[in-house]
N, C-alpha and C positions, 0 to 999 in steps of 0.2 A: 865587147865593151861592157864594164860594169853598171849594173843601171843602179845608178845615183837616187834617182826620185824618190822622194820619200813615199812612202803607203797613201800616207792621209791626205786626202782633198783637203784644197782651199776652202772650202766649205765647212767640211768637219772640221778642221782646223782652228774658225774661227767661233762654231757652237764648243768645240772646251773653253775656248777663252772666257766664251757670255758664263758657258756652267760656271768655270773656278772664281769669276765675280759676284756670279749670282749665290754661290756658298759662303763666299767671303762677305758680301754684305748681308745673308741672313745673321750671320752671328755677327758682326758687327752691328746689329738689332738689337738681339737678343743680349749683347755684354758679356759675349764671351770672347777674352782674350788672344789671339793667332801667336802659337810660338814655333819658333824654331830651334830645332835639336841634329844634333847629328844622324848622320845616313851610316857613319863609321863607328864601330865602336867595340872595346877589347872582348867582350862576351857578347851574346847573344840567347835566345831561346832554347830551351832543354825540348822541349815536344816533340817527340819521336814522330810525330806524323807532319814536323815541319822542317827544311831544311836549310841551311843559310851558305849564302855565299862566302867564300874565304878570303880576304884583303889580307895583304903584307909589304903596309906601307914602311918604309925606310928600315926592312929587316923585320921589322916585329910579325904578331900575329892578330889578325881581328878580325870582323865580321862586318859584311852590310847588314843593317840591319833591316829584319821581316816588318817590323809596326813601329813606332815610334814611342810606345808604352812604356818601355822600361824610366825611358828618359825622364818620358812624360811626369808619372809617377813619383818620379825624386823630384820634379818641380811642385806638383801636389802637395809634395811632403812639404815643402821648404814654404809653403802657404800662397802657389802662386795664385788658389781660386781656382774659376770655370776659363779655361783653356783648350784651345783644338788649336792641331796640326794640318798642316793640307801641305803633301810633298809625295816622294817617291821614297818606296819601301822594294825589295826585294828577296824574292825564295828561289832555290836553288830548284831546277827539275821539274819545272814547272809551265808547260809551253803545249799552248791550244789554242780552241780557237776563244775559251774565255779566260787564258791563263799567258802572259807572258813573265819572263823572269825580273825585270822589272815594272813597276805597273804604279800609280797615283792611288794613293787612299789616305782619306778623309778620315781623323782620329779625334774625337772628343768627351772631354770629362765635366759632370757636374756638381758639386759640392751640394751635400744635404739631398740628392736625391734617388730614388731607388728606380730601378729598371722599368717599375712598370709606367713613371714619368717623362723615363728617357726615350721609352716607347713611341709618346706621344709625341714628343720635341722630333723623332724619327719621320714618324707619319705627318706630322705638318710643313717639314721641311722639303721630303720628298713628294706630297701632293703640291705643295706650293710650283715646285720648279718643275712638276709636270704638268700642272697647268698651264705654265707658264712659256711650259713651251711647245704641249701639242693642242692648248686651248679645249679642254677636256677634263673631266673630272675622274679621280682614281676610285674604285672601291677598294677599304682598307678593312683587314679582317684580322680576328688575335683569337691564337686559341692554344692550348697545352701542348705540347709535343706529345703527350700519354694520349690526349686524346684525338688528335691526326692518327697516329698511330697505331692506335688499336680500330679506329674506322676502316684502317685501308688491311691491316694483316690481323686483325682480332686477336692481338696477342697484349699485355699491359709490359711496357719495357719495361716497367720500374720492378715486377716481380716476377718475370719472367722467368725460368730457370738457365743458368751460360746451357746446357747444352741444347736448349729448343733452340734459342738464339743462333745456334751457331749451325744446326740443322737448317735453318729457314733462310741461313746465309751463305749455304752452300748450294740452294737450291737456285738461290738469287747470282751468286759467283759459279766458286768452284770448291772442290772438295779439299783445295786448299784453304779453306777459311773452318773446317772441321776443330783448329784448334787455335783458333784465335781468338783475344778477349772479348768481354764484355762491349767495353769502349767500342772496337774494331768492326764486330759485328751490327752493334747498332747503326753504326755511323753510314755502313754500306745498305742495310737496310734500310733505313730513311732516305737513303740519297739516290739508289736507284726503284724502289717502291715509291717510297711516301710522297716526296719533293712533285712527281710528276702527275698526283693527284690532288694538290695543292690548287685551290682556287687562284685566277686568275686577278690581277688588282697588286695590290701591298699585302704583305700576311707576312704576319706577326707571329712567332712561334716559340710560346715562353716555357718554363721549369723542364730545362732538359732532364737526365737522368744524372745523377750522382757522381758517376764517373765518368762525365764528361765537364766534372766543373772547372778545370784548367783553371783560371784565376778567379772564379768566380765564388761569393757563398753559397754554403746551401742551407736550405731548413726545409721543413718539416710541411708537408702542401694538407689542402683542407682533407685529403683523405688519409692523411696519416704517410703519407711515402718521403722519403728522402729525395730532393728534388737541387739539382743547382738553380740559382738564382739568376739565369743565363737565358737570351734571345737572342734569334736569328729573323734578319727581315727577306724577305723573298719578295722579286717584283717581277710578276709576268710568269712564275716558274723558276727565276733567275738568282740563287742565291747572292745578296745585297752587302748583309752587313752583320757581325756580329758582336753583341754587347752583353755587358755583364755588371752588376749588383758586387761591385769589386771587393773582393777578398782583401782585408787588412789585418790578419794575426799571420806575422814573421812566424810563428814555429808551424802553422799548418802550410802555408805557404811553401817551409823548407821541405817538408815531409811531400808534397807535390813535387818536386822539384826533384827530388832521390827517387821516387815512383818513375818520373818519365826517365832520368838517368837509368835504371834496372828494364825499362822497356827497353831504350837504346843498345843498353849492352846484348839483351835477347835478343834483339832484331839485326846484329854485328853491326849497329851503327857508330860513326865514330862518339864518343865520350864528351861531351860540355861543361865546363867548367860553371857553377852557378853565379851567376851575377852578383858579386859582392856588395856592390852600391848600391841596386836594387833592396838586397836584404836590409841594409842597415837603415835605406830613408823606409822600410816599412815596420822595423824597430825602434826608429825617430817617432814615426806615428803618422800613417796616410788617412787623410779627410776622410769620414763615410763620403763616397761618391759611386757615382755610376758611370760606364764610358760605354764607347762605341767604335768601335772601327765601319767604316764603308768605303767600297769600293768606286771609285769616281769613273774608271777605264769602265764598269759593269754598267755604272748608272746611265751614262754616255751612251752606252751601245742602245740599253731600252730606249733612249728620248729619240735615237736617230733609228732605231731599227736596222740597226750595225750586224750581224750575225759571227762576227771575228771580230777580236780586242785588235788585228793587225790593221784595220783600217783605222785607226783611231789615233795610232802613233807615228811620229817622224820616221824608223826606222828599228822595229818589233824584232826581236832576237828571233821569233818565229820567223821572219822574213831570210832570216840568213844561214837559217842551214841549223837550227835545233829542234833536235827528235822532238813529235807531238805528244804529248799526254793527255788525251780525251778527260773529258767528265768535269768533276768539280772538287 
């Protein structure tokens, strides 16, 4: 007989409820707006390192969509102000024990402010509601990705040369990563090095390297390095949430977007059409602001000491028979 029961206790069940009120009325505090956008939608993400589900309602062709950004961003334009989403988002290949293919995240944008503000708005939100629910205080800590970095493997990413890079990430993999990029190399080096020498608490982890700015800007950091304007929050070890100092010039943006499309075709991934709509409301003229994506399924686990996103959910695609994908 089929077993029906959903994963998640009564229990946990009803600690998402208290979180997703406890989000919603922080920013209903704070005056930021809750909208809703579609889950569906005819394009999606170019990033070769993200993958999207395929919908084909009444014949046509479209996508679930991974974040709710694109949307979001044409409401930005249109002047809707400080706005966040809280729904479900979905990536294709994606299924562990901190990864299902659908999954709850938290999306928010701020008008007139920059990353290192949103930082903040990050860390009082998330100390708040872990106070609040293990009666405890967080330690919170922010510091450069150059400099995690070069503490734990003595190497500087931002001037590193690609082939040391890719030496020190075949030592960390395999001698398949001998010709992989920049982006590639880092990303697995941080995430199996760096991440698990990460102080314990919230940590803040800002000016990525250059070619990892995906939507974000970059300039120019106090030492002279080319830096995006991008953060990552980590709680416990547990990658949280990441936000960005949003890119607003439509022609750099296009030229991102043809970069990860030439990833795509190298890597024989299928081909993305770029989001036309997206383009034109960031040729309209999007707000200086700042956003954030966070993971609500991630945050949940830390407050309950969850060790698997499958307890957390009515019924986890991991639960039914989809291959696992360790890591992050």
């Amino acid at each position: 007989m089929t077993n029906w029961q959903p994963s998640a206790s009564q229990a946990m069940l009803r600690c998402r409820a208290e979180l997703l009120a406890s989000l919603r009325e922080f920013f209903s505090q704070h005056g930021v707006s809750e909208v809703d956008v579609p889950v569906l939608g005819r394009s999606t993400v170019t990033d070769s390192n993200i993958e999207s589900i395929i919908a084909q309602p009444f014949g046509g062709s479209g996508y679930l969509q991974t974040s709710p950004e694109y949307f979001m961003k044409r409401l930005l334009a249109a002047g809707s102000g400080d706005i966040y989403c809280l729904g479900k988002a979905f990536r294709n290949g994606e299924a562990g024990q901190r990864h299902n293919p659908e999954f709850t995240l938290l999306e928010w944008y701020r008008c007139d402010w920059d990353e290192q503000q949103l930082m903040d708005e990050v860390a009082d939100l998330i100390s708040h509601i872990y106070a609040t629910t293990n009666q405890s205080t967080l330690a919170v800590h922010r510091g450069s990705y150059g400099d995690y970095f070069a503490q734990v493997l003595a190497v500087n990413p931002h001037s590193a040369p690609l082939d040391q890079l890719q030496q020190l990430a075949v030592s960390a993999g395999s001698q398949s990563w001998a010709g992989e990029t920049r982006a590639n190399c880092l990303d697995l080096l941080f995430s199996v090095q760096v991440e698990p020498q990460l102080p314990q608490g919230l940590v803040f982890v800002y000016d990525y390297p250059a070619c990892q700015s995906a939507l974000a800007q970059t300039s120019v950091n106090d030492q002279g390095q080319l830096v995006s304007r991008r953060f990552e929050a980590f709680l416990n070890g547990m990658e949280l949430a990441n936000g960005y100092f949003e890119l607003r010039d439509g022609a750099e943006q296009g030229q991102r977007f043809d970069e990860d499309l030439k990833a795509r075709s190298a890597a024989n991934k299928p081909s993305i059409a770029v989001d036309s709509h997206l383009m034109s409301a960031l040729d309209q003229g999007l707000p200086s602001c700042a956003g954030v994506a966070l993971g609500v399924d991630r945050l949940l686990m830390q407050l309950q000491g969850a060790d698997s996103i499958g307890w957390l959910c009515q019924a986890p695609l991991v639960q039914l028979g989809v291959s696992h994908e360790g890591g992050d």
